[in-house]
C-alpha positions as a Markdown table, in Angstrom:
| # | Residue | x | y | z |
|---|---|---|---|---|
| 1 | Unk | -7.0 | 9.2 | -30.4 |
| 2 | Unk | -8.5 | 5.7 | -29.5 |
| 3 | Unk | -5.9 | 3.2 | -29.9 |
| 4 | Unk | -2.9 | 5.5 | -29.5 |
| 5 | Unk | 0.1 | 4.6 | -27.5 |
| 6 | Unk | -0.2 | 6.1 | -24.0 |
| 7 | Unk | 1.1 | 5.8 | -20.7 |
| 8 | Unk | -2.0 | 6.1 | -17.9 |
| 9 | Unk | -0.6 | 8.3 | -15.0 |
| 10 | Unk | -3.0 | 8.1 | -11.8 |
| 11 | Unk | -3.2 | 10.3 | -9.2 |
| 12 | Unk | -4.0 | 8.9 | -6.3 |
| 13 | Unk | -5.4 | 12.1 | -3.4 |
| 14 | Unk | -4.1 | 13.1 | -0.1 |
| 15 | Unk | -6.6 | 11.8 | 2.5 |
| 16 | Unk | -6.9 | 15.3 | 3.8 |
| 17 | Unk | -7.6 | 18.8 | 2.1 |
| 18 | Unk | -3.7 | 20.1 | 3.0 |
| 19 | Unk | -3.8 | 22.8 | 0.0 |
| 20 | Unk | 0.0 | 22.7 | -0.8 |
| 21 | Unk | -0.5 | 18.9 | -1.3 |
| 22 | Unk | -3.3 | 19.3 | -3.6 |
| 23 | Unk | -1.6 | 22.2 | -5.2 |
| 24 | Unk | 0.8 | 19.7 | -5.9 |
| 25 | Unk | -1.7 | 17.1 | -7.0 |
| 26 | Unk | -3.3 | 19.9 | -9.6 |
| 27 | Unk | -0.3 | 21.4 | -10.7 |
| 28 | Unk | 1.1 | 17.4 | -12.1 |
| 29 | Unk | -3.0 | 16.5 | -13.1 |
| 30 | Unk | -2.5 | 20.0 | -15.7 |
| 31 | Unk | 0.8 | 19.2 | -17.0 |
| 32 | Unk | 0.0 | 15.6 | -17.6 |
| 33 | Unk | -3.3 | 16.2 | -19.1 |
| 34 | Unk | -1.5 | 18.4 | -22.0 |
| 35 | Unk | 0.8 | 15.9 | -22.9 |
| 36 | Unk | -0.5 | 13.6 | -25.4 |
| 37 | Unk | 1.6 | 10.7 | -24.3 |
| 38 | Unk | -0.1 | 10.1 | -21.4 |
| 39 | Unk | -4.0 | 9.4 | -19.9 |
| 40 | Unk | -4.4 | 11.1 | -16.6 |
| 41 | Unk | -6.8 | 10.0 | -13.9 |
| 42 | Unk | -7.4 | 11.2 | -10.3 |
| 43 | Unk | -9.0 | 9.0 | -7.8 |
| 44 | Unk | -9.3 | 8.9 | -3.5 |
| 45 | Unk | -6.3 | 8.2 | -1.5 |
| 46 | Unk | -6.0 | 4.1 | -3.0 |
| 47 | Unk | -5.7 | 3.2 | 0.3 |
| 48 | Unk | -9.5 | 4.1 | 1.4 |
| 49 | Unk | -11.2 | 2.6 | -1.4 |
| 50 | Unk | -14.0 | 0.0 | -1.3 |
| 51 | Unk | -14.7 | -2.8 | -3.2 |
| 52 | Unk | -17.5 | -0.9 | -5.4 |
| 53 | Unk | -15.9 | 2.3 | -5.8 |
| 54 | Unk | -16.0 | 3.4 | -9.2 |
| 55 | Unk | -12.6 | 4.9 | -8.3 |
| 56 | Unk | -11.2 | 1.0 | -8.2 |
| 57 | Unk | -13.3 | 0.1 | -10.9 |
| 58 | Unk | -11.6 | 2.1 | -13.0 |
| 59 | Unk | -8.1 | 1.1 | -11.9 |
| 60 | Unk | -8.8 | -3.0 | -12.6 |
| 61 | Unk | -10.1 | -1.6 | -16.1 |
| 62 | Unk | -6.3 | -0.1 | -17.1 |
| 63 | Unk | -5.0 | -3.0 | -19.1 |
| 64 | Unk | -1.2 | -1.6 | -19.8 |
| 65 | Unk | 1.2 | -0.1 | -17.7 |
| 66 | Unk | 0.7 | 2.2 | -15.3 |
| 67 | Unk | 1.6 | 5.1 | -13.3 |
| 68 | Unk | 0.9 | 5.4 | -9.8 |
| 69 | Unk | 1.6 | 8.8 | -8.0 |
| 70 | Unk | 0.4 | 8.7 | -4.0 |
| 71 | Unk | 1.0 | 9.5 | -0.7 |
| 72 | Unk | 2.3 | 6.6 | 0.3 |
| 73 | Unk | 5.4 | 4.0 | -0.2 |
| 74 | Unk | 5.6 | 2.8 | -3.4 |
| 75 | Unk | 5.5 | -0.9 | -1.4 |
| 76 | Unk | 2.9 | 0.2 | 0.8 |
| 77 | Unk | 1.3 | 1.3 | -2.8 |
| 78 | Unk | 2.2 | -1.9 | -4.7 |
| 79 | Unk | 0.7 | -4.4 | -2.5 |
| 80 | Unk | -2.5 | -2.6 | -2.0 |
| 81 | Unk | -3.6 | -2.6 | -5.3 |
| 82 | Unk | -2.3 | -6.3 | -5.1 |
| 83 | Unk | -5.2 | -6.9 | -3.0 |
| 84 | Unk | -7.4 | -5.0 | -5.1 |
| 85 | Unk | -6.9 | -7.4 | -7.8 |
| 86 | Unk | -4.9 | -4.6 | -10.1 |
| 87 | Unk | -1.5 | -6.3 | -10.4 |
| 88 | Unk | 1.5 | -6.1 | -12.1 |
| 89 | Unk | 5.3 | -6.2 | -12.1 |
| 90 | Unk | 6.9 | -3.5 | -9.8 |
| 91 | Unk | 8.1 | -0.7 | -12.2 |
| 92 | Unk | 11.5 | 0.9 | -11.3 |
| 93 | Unk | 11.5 | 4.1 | -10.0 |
| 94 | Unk | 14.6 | 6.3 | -9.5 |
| 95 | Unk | 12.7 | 9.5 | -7.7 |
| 96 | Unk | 12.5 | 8.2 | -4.2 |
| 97 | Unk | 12.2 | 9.8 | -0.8 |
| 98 | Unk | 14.7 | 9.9 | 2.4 |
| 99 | Unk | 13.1 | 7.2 | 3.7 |
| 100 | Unk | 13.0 | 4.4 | 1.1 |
| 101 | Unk | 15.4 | 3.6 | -1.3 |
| 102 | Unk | 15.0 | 2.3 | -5.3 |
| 103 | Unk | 12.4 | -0.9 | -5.0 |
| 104 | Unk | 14.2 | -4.0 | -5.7 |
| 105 | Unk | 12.8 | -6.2 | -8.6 |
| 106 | Unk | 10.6 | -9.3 | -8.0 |
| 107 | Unk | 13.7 | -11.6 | -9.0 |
| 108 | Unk | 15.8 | -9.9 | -6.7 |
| 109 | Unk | 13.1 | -10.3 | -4.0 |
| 110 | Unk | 12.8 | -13.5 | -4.3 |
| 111 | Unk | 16.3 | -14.6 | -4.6 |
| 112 | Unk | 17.0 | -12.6 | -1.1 |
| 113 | Unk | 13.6 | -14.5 | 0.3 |
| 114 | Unk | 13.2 | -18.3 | -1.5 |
| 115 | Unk | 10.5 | -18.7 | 1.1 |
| 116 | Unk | 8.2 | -16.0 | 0.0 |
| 117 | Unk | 4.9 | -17.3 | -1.4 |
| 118 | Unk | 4.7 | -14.4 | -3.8 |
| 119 | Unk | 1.7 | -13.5 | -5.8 |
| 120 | Unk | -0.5 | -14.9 | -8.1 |
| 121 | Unk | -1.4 | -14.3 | -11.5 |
| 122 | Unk | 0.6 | -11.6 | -12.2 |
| 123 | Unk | 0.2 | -10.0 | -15.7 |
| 124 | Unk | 2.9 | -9.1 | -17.6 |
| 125 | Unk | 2.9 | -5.3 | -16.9 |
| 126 | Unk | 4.6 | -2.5 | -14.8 |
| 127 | Unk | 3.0 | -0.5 | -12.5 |
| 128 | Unk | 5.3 | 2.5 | -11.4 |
| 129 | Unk | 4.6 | 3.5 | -7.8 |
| 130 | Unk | 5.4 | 7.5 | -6.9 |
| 131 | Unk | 5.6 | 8.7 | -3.8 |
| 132 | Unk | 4.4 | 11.9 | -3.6 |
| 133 | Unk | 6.2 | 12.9 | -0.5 |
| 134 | Unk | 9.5 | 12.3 | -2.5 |
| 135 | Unk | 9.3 | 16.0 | -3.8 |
| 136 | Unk | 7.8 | 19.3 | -3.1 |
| 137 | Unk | 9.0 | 20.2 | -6.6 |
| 138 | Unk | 6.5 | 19.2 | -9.4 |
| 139 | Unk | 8.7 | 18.8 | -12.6 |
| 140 | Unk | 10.9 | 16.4 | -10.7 |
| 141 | Unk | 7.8 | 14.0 | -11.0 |
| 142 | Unk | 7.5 | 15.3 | -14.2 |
| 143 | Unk | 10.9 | 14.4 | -15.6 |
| 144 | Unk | 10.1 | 11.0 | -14.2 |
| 145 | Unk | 7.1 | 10.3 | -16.0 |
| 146 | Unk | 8.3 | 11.5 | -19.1 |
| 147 | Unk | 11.5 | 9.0 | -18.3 |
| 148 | Unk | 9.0 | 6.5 | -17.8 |
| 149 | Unk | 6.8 | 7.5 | -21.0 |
| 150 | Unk | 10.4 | 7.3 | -23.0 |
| 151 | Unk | 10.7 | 3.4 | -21.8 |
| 152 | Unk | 7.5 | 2.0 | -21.7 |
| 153 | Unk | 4.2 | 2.7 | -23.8 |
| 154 | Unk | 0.3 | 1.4 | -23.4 |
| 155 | Unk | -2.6 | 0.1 | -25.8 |
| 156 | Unk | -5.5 | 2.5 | -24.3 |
| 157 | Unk | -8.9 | 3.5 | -25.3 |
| 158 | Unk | -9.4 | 6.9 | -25.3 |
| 159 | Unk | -10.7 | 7.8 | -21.6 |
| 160 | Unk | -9.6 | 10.1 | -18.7 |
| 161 | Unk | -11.4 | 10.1 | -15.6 |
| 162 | Unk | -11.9 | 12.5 | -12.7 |
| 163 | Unk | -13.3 | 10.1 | -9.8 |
| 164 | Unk | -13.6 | 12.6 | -6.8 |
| 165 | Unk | -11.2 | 14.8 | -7.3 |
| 166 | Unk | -11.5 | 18.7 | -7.3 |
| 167 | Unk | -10.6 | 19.7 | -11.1 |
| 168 | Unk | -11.6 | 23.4 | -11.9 |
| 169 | Unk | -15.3 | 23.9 | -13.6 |
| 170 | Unk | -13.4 | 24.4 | -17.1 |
| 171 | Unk | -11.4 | 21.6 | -16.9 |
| 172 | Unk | -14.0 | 19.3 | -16.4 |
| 173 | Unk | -15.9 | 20.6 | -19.5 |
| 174 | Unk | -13.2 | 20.3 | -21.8 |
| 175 | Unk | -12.3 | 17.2 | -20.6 |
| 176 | Unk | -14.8 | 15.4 | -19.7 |
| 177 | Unk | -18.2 | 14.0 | -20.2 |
| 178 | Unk | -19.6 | 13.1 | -17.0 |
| 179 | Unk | -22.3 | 10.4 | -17.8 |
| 180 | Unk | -20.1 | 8.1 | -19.4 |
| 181 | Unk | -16.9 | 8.7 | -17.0 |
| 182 | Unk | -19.6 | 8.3 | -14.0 |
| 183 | Unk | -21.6 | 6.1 | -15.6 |
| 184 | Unk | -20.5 | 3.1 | -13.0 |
| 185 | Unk | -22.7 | 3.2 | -9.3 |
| 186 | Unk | -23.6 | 6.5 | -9.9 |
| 187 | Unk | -26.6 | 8.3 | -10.7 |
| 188 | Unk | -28.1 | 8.7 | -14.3 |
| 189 | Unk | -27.7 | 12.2 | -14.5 |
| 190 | Unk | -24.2 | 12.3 | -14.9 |
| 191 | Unk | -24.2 | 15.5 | -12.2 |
| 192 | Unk | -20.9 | 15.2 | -10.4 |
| 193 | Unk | -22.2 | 16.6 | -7.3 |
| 194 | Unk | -24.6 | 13.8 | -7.0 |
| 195 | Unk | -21.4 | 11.6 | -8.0 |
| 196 | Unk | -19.5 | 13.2 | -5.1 |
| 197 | Unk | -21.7 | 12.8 | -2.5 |
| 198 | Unk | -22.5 | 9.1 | -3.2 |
| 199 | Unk | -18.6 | 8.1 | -3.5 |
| 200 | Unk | -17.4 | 9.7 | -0.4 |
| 201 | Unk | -14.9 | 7.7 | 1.0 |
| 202 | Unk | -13.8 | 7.6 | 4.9 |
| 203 | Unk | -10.1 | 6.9 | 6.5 |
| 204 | Unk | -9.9 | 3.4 | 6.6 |
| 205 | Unk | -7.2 | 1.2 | 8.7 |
| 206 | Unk | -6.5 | -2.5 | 8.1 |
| 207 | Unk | -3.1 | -4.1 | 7.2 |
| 208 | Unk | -1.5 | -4.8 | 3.7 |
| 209 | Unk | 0.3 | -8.3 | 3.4 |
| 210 | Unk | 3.7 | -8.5 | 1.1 |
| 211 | Unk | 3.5 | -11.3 | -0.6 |
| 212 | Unk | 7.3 | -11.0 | -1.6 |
| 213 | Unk | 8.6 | -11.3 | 1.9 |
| 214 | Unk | 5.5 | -13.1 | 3.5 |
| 215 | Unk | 6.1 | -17.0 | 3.8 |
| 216 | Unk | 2.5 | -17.9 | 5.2 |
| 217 | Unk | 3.6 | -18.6 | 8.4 |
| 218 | Unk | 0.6 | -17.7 | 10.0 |
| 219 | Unk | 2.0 | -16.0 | 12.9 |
| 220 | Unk | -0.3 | -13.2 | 12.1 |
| 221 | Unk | -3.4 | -15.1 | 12.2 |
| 222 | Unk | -2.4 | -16.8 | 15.5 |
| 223 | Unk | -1.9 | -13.4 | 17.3 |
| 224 | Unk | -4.5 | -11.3 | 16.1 |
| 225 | Unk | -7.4 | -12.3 | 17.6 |
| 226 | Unk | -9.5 | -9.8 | 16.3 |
| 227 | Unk | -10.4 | -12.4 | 12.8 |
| 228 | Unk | -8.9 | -9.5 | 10.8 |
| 229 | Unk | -6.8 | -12.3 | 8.7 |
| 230 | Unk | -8.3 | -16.0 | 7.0 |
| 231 | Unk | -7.2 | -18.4 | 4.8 |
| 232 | Unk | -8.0 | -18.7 | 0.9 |
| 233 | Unk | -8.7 | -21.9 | -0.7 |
| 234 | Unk | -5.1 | -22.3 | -1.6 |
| 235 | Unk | -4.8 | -22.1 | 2.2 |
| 236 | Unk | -2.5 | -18.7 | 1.8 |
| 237 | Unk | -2.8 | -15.9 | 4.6 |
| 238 | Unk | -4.9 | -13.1 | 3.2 |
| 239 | Unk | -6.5 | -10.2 | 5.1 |
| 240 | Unk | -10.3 | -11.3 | 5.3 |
| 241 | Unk | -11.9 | -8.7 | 6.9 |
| 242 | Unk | -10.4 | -5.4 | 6.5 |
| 243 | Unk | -12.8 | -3.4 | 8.6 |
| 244 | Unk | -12.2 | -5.8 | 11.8 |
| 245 | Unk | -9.1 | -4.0 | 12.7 |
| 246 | Unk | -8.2 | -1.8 | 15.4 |
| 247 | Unk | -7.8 | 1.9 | 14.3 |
| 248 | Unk | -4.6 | 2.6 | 15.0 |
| 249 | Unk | -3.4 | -1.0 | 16.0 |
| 250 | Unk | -0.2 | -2.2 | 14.4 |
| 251 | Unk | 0.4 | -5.1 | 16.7 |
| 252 | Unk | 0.7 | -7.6 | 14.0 |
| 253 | Unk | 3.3 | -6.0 | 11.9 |
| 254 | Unk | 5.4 | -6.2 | 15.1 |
| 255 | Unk | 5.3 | -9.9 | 15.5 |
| 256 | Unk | 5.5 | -10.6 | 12.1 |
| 257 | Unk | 8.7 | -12.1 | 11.2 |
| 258 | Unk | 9.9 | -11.3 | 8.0 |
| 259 | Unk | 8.5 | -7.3 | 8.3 |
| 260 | Unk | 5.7 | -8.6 | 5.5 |
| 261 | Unk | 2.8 | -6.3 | 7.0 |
| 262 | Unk | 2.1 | -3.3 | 6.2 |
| 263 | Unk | 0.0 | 0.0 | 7.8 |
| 264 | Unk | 0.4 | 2.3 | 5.1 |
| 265 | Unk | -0.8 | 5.0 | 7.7 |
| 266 | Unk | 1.3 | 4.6 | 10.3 |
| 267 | Unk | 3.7 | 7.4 | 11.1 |
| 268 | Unk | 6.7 | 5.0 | 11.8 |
| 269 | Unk | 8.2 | 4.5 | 8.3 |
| 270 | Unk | 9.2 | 0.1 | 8.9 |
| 271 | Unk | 5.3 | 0.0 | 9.5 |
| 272 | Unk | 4.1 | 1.7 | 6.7 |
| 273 | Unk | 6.0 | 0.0 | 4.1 |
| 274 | Unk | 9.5 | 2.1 | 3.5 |
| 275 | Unk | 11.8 | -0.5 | 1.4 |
| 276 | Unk | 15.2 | -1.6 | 2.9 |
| 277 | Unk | 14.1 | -3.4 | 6.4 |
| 278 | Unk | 16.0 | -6.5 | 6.9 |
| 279 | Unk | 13.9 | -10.1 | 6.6 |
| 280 | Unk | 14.0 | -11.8 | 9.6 |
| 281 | Unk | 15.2 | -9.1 | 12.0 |
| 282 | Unk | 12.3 | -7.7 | 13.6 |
| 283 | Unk | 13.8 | -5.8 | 16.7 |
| 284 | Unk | 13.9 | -1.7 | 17.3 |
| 285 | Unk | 17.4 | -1.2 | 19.7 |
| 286 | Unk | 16.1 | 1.5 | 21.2 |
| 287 | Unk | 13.0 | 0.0 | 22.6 |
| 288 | Unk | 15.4 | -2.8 | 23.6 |
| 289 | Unk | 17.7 | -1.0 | 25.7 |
| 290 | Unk | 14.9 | 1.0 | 26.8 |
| 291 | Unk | 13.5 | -2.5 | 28.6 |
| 292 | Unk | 11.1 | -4.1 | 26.1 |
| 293 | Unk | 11.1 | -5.1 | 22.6 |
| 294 | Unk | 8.9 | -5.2 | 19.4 |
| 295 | Unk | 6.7 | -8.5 | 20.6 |
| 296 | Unk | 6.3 | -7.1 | 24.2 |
| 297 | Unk | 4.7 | -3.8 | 22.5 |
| 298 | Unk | 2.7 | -5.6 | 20.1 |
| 299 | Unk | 1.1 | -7.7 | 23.1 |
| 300 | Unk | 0.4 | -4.3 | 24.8 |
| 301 | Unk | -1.1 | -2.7 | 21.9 |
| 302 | Unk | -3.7 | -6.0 | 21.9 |
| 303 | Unk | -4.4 | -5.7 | 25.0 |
| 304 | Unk | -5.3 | -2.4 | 25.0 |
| 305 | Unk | -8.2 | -2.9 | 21.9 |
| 306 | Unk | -9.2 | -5.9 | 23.8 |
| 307 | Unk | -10.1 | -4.1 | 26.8 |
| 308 | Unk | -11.8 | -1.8 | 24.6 |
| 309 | Unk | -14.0 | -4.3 | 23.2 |
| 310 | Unk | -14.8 | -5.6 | 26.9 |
| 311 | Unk | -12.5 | -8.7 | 26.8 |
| 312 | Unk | -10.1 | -9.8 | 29.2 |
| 313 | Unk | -6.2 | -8.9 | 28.1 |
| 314 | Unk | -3.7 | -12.4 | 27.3 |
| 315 | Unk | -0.8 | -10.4 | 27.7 |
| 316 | Unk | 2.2 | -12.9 | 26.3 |
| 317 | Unk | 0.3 | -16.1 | 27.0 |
| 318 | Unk | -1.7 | -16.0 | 23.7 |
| 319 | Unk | -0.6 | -16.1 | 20.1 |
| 320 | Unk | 3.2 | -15.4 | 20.4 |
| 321 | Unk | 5.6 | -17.2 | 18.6 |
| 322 | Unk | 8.3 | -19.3 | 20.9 |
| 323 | Unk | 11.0 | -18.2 | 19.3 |
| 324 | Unk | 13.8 | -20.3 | 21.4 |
| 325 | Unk | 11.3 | -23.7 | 21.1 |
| 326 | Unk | 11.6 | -24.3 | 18.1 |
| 327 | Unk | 11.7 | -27.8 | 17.5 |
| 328 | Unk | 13.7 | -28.2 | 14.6 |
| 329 | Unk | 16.6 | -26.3 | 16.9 |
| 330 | Unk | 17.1 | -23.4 | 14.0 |
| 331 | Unk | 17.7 | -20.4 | 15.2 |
| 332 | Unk | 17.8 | -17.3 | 13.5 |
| 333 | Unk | 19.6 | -13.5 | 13.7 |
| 334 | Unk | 17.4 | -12.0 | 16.0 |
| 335 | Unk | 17.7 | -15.1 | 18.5 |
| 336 | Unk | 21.2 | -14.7 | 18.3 |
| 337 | Unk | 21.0 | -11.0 | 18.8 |
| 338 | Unk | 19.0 | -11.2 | 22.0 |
| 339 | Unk | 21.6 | -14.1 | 23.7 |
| 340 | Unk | 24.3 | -11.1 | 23.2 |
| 341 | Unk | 22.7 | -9.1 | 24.9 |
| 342 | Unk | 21.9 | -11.1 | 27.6 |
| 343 | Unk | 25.3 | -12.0 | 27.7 |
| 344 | Unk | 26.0 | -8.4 | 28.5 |
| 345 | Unk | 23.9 | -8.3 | 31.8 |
| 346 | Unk | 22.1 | -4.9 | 30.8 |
């Protein structure tokens, strides 16, 4: 088999034990795993991985395109292994969820945002990003991968790996052979127990930066003031240390003005990296006419993990971008949208 054509799907685990969800997460592991067209591969939620883990380690090692089925947005997906260092050309997808639409391609992207600093390096590959939560009906994602596996094909070597998943006893022993697949940080005896309990990951929280909508204007790194984001040597915002930030927290997405940061665990769907949100118009009407807006929340939500930590809360006075002094005299849609409604006298 080594050197055959093959798409590698990977399955990427719910963060919790929900059994209908890793029903689901079995049921397309099986189907996959008798098709000969494809590699299949289960590793932790992507979102939770360190640096080390062999689950990662395994991904960067995938040289074709890939397959990518989580619990999470595909752009939420797309831009975390970005950071990983697993990148690619967005893949298009046509089995989507109510609350995303089909992912625009990077030349679309960048024609809507000319300002976006974009990636780097980007190999010429697709990855395919599946949300999970698009379907409770497995051959839908089926059909899709097979669709996929029709249009696209990869130069493997002949490996499938299980990286903290829960495959039955007998599928392991058919399948695999645990001290090569768990032959990175792990133990020498191959015994995936041992494997297990050394690679157990824990929820993480930090933010994800879009580099097709971000334009590194450092509005991000101004307001937190937590030293969750840096500068690299290209001096480009990057998220510099991860396990700084407030569980939680998603004050930063708030204030960022082209919607370019990303929770993907937050339960509102702009935040977490749904597809569609408008560059540039960073507002939620209701908490408008409710009497606040999007930066107002953000510099409540500081506050509140600054008081936590023991320090003293800055309210608006620290970090927030003045939107009206601008001193080129540009204004933008949202500026525009906030004179109407003064206008109206609410």
């Amino acid at each position: 088999m080594a050197g055959q054509k093959k798409l590698t799907v990977v399955i990427s685990q719910h963060q919790g034990k929900n059994p209908v969800k890793r029903q689901l997460e079995e049921e397309l592991a099986m189907a996959c795993m008798m098709d000969p067209e494809i590699e299949v591969s289960i590793v932790p939620n992507l979102y939770d991985l360190s640096h080390d883990h062999s689950g990662l380690l395994f991904l960067k090692g995938i040289q074709g395109d890939v397959v990518v089925l989580s619990w999470l947005f595909p752009r939420a997906t797309q831009w975390i292994l970005d950071r990983t260092g697993v990148k690619g050309k967005a893949g298009t997808v046509f089995l989507v969820g109510e609350d995303d639409e089909e992912d625009e391609d990077q030349d679309e992207a960048a024609e809507k945002n000319p300002d976006a600093i974009g990636t780097l390096d980007v190999p010429n590959r697709l990855i395919y990003s599946i949300d999970l939560r698009a379907s409770k009906d497995p051959q839908e994602f089926l059909a899709e991968i097979r669709r996929i596996v029709e249009v696209t094909s990869t130069e493997t070597v002949d490996l499938m790996s299980w990286i903290q998943g829960e495959p039955k006893k007998e599928q392991l022993e058919r399948y695999l052979n645990p001290q090569e697949i768990f032959g990175i940080g792990s133990s020498q005896t191959g015994s995936i127990a041992e494997v297990e309990a050394e690679e157990k990951v824990s929820r993480r929280w930090y933010p994800v930066i879009d580099y097709d909508r971000c334009t590194n204007c450092m509005e991000c790194i101004d307001f937190c003031l937590f030293g969750v984001y840096g500068v690299d040597a290209l001096d480009r915002i990057l998220v510099e240390a991860q396990d700084s930030c407030k569980k939680g927290c998603p004050a930063c997405s708030r204030v960022c003005p082209e919607n370019a940061i990303v929770f993907p665990q937050h339960k509102t769907p702009a935040i977490a990296g749904a597809a569609g949100e408008v560059a540039g118009l960073k507002i939620d009407l209701s908490q408008l006419f409710g009497g606040g807006d999007a930066v107002e929340m953000a510099a409540r939500e500081r506050d509140i993990e600054l008081l936590r930590d023991g320090r003293d809360a800055v309210g608006l006075a620290v970090g927030i971008p003045k939107r009206q002094a601008n001193a080129c005299g540009v204004r933008d849609e949202l500026d525009d949208l906030i004179d109407g409604l003064d206008d109206l006298d609410l």
